[in-house]
N, C-alpha and C positions, 0 to 999 in steps of 0.2 A: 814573302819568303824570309825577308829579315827577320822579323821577332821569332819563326821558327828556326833560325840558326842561331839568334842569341841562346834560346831556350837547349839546342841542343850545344851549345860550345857550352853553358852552364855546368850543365849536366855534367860533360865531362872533366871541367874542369875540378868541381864539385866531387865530382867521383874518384878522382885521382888524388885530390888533399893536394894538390903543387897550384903554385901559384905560375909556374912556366912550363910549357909542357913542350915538346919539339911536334914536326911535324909528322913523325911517325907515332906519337902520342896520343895523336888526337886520331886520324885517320884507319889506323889497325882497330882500335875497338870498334871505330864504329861497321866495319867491315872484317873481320877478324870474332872477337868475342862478341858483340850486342846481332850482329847479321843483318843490320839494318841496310847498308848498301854495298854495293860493291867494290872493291879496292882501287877501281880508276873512279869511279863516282863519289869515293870519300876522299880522294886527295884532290877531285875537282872541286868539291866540298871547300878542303882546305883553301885553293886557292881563290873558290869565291870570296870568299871570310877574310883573306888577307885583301884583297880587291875594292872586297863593302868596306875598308876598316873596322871591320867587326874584329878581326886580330892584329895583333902589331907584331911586328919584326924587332926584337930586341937582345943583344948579347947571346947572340945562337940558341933562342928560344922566342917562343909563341906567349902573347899576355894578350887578354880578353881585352877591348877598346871599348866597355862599357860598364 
């Protein structure tokens, strides 16, 4: 499941051109615009990803940890 969440935190990061996104940044498209899950299953999303270290907590934004 890690390298598919690298792959999909990429993507959005990638897709947005910001190098800090918040946590309703990441979480609405992927449930909002793309429809890929659901809006409690992409903020659970999120908070796996801050859990793996896959994202960091920094100055009231979201950065990739890889």
């Amino acid at each position: 499941m890690e390298s598919e969440a690298k792959i999909i935190i990429a993507f959005l990061f990638n897709r947005s051109g910001k190098t800090q996104l918040t946590e309703s940044e990441i979480y609405l498209p992927l449930s909002m615009e793309l429809g890929w899950l659901s809006t409690t299953e992409s903020q659970e999303f999120v908070k796996y990803a801050i859990k793996q270290g896959l994202l960091v907590k920094k100055e009231g934004g979201l950065y990739p940890n890889f």
